[in-house]
C-alpha positions in Angstrom: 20.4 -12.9 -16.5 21.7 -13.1 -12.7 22.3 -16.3 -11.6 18.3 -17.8 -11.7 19.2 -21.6 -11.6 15.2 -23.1 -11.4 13.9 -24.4 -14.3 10.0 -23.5 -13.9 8.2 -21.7 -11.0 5.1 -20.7 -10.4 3.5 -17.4 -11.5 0.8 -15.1 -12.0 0.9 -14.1 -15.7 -1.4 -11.5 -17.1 -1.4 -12.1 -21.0 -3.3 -10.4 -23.9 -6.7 -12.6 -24.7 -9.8 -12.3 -26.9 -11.6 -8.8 -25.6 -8.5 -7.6 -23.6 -6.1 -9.4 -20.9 -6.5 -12.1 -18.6 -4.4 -13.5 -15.9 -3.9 -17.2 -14.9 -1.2 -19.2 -12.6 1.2 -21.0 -14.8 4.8 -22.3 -14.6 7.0 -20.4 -16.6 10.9 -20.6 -16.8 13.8 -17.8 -16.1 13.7 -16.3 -19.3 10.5 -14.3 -18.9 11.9 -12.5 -16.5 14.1 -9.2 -17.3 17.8 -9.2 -16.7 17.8 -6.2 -13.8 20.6 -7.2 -11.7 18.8 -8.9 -8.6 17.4 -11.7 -8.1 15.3 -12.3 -5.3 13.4 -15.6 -4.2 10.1 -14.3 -3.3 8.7 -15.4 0.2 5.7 -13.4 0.2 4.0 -10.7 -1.4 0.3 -9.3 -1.3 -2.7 -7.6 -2.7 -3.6 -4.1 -3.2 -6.0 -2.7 -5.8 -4.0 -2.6 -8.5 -3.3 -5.9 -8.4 -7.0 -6.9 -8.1 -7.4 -5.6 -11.4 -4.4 -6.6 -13.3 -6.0 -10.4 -11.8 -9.4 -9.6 -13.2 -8.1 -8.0 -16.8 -9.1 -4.5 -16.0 -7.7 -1.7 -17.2 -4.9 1.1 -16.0 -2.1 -1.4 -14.6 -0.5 -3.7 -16.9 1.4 -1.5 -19.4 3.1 -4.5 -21.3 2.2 -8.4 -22.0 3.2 -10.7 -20.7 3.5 -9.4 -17.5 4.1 -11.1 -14.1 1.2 -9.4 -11.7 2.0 -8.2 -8.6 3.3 -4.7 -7.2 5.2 -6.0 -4.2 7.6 -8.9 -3.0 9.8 -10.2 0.0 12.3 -12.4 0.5 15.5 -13.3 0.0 18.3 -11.9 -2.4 19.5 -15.3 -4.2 22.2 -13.6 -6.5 23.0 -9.7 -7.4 25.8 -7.7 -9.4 27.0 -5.8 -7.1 28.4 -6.5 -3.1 26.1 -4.5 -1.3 23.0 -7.1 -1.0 24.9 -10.3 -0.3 22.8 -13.7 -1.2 20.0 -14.5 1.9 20.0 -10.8 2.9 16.2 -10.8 3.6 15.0 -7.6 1.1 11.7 -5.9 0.1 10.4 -3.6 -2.5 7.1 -1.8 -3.2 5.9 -0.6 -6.4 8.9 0.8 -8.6 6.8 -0.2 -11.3 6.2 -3.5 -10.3 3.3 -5.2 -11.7 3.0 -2.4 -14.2 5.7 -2.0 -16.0 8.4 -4.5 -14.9 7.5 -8.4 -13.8 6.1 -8.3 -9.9 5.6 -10.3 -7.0 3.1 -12.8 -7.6 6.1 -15.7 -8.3 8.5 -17.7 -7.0 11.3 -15.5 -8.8 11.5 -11.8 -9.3 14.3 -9.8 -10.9 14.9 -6.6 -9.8 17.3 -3.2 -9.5 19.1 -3.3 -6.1 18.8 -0.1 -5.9 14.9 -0.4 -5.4 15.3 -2.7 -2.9 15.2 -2.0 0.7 16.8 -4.0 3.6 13.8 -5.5 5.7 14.4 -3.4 9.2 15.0 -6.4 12.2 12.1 -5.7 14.2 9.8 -7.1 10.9 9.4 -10.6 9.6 9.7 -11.6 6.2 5.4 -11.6 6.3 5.1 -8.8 8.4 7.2 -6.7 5.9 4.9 -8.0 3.3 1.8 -7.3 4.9 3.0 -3.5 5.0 3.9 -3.5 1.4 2.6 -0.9 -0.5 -0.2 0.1 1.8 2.2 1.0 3.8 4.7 2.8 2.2 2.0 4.5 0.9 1.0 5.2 4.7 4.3 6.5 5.7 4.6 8.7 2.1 1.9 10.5 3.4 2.8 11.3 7.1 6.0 12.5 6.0 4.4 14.9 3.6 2.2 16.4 6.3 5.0 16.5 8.9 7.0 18.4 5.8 4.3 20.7 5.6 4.5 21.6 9.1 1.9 19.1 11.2 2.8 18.7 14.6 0.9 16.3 17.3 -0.3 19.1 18.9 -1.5 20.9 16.3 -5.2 19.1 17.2 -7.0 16.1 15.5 -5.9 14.3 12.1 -8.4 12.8 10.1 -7.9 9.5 8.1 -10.3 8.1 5.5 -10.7 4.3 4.0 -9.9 3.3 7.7 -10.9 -0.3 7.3 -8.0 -0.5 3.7 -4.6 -1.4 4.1 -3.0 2.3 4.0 -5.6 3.6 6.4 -5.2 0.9 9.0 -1.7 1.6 8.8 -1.5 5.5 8.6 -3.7 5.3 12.1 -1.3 3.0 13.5 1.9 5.5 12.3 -0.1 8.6 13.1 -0.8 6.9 16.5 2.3 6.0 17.0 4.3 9.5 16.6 1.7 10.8 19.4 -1.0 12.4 16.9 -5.0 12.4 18.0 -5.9 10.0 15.1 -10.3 10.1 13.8 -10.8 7.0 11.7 -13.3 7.9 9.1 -15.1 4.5 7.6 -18.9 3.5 6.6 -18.5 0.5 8.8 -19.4 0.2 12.2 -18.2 -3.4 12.9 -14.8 -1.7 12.6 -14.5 0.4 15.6 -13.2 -1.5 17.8 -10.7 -2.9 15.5 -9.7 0.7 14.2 -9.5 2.0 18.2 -7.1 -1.0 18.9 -4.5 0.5 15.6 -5.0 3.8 17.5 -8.0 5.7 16.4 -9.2 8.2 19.7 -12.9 8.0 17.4 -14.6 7.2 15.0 -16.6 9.6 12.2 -19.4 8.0 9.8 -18.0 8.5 6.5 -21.4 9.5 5.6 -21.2 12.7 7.2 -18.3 13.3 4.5 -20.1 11.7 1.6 -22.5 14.5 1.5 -22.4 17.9 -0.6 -20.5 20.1 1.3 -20.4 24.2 1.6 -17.3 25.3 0.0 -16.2 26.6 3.8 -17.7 24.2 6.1 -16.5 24.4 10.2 -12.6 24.0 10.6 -12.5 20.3 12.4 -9.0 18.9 11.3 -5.5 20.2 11.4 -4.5 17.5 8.4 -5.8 14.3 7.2 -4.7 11.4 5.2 -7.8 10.9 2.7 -7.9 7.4 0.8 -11.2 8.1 -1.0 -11.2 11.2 -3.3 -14.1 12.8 -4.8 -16.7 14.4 -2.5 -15.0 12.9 1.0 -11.9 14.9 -0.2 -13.9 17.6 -0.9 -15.6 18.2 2.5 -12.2 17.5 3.8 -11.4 20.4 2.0 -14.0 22.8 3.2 -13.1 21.5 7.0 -9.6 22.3 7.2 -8.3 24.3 9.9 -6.6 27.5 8.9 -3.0 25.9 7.2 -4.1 22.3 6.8 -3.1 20.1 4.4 -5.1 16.9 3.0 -2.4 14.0 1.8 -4.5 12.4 -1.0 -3.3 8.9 -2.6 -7.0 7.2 -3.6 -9.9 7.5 -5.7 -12.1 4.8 -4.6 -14.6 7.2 -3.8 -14.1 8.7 -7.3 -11.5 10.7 -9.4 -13.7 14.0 -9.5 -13.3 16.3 -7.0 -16.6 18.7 -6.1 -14.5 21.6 -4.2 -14.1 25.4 -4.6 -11.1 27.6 -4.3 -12.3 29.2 -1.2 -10.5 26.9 1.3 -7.3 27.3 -0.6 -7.4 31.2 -0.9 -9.2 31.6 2.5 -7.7 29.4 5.0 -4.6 28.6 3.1 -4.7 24.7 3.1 -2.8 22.6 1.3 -3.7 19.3 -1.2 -0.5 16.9 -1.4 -0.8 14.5 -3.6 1.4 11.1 -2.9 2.9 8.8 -5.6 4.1 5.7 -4.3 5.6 4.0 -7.6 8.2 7.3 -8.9 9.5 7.6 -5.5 13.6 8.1 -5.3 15.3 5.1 -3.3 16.2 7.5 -0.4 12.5 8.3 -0.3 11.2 4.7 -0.2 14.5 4.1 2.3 13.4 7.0 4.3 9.4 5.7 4.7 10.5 2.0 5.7 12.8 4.1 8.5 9.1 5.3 9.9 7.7 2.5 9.9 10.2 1.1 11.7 10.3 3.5 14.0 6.6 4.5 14.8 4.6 1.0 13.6 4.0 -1.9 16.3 4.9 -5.1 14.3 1.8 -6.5 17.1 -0.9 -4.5 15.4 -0.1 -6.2 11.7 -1.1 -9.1 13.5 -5.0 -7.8 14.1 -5.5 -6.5 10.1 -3.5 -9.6 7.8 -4.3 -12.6 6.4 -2.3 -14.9 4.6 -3.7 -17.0 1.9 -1.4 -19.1 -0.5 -0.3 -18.0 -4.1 -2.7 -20.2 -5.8 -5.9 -18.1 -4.1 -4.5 -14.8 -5.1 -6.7 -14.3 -8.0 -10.3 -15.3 -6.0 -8.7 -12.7 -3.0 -8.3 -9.7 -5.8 -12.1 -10.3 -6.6 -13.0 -9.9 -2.9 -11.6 -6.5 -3.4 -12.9 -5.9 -6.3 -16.0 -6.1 -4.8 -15.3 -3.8 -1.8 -15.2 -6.6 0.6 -11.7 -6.1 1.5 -10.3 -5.6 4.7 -7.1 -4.8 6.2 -4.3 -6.3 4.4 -4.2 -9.7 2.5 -0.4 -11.6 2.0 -0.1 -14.1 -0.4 2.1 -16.4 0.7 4.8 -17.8 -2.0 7.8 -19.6 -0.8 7.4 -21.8 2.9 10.7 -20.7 4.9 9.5 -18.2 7.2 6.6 -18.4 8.8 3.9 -15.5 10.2 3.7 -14.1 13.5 -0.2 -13.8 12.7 -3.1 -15.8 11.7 -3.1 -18.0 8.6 -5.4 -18.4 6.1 -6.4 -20.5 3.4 
């Protein structure tokens, strides 16, 4: 084990139970954690989806028990094997099978590959790093793609879906940010102004994409960053410009998909589909260089909270529910403090 020296921290533990798993803050000691090289004392990490339902027992996450919730963490390397990460280097990482697979950010303590990790770029805080987490990554994974496939900003408007979440407030701010004429798609009008101020030009009533579709509807968007699946990534589909592509990373509007070949054989577009957990180091190194470059550290400011560790699980409900907004960081250790607006 590298070099842990507390005796108990705290911990979000999701543990087998009487009609499937359950999770519950407890103090547990070093040796539930894996031997992986790294340790890091977590400062801060935060809540995506996945980690609402690894809090609330449901299904699809947590591949092994017991099993430390949480898919990302910051803070500060304490000891590692090798020179490169030196102890206080301020460090982050984003899925890698965190909270899955391996013991995730929801603690005091985490122990992790260096390799994984990434060097927290100077112009973010610890919380600021946290608050782009996964969401963000996620965010940047799928600009890249569409700038790899061949989107320019003047190729015309870019569409994103599941404005009001975490990766879509951030993948307006990126897109915004590297020039592109952003449309904010979301089914809530209170948002506007909040989704003009990340960088959205306008705003489209996600109803209009909720609806059946033709399989070749009028060519609107030269590429789009779709968080919902199911028919909104359909009628994306169908609206493509000629050589379009759709990068696709959600499912909250369902895992079907209602769409027709004619769009792909037609007009040529493109469906990308972006992973965010089996990503190579250079490819997580090389997202966290965008958002570096193209993301306002300001603009994290108007779409985080920050509760503390023990509200984690009552937040993940609040998600559950579909009353999330923007991006929630759960606060863990007290050293650094936020540039934003605390919570709880």
């Amino acid at each position: 084990m590298s070099a842990i020296t507390s005796s108990t921290f705290p911990a979000w533990v999701v543990r087998d139970g009487e009609g499937g798993t359950s999770a519950a803050l407890e103090q547990v000691t070093p040796d539930l954690l894996e031997d992986r090289g790294t340790t890091v004392r977590v400062l801060y990490s935060s809540l995506n989806y996945k980690d609402a339902l690894a809090l609330h027992g449901r299904p699809g996450v947590v591949r092994r028990t017991p099993l430390i919730a949480g898919i990302d963490l910051t803070g500060e390397v304490s000891a590692s094997e090798g020179p490169a990460l030196p102890p206080g280097t301020l460090v982050t990482l984003d899925g890698a099978g965190l909270g899955e697979e391996h013991h995730g950010g929801l603690a005091a303590l985490a122990d992790v590959r260096a390799e994984d990790l990434v060097v927290v770029p100077a112009r973010f805080s610890a919380a600021q790093a946290a608050a782009i987490g996964t969401a963000g990554l996620t965010a940047a994974l799928a600009v890249d793609a569409l700038e790899r496939h061949g989107l320019t900003p003047d190729a015309g408007p870019v569409l994103v879906t599941g404005a009001h979440g975490g990766s879509g407030g951030l993948a307006i701010a990126l897109l915004a940010g590297a020039g592109y004429e952003v449309v904010a798609a979301t089914g809530r009008p209170e948002a506007a102004d909040r989704l003009r101020a990340l960088g959205a030009q306008s705003i489209l009533d996600r109803a209009e994409l909720e609806a059946p579709s033709r399989p070749l509807a009028r060519e609107r968007w030269a590429g789009a960053v779709d968080a919902a699946g199911g028919q909104v990534l359909a009628s994306i589909l169908a609206s493509l410009r000629c050589g379009g592509a759709v990068a696709a990373f959600g499912l909250v509007g369902g895992s079907d998909l209602p769409a027709s070949v004619m769009p792909f054989i037609l007009r040529g577009v493109s469906l990308l589909g972006i992973d965010s957990v089996r990503i190579s180091p250079q490819a997580r190194r090389a997202a966290w260089d965008r958002l570096s470059r193209d993301l306002d550290p300001s603009l994290l400011d108007a779409i985080t909270r920050v509760v503390p560790l023990a509200a984690a699980k009552d937040e993940a409900a609040a998600l559950l529910e579909g009353r999330g907004t923007g991006r929630v960081v759960v606060q863990v250790g007290g050293r650094v403090s936020y540039r934003g607006t605390a919570a709880g």
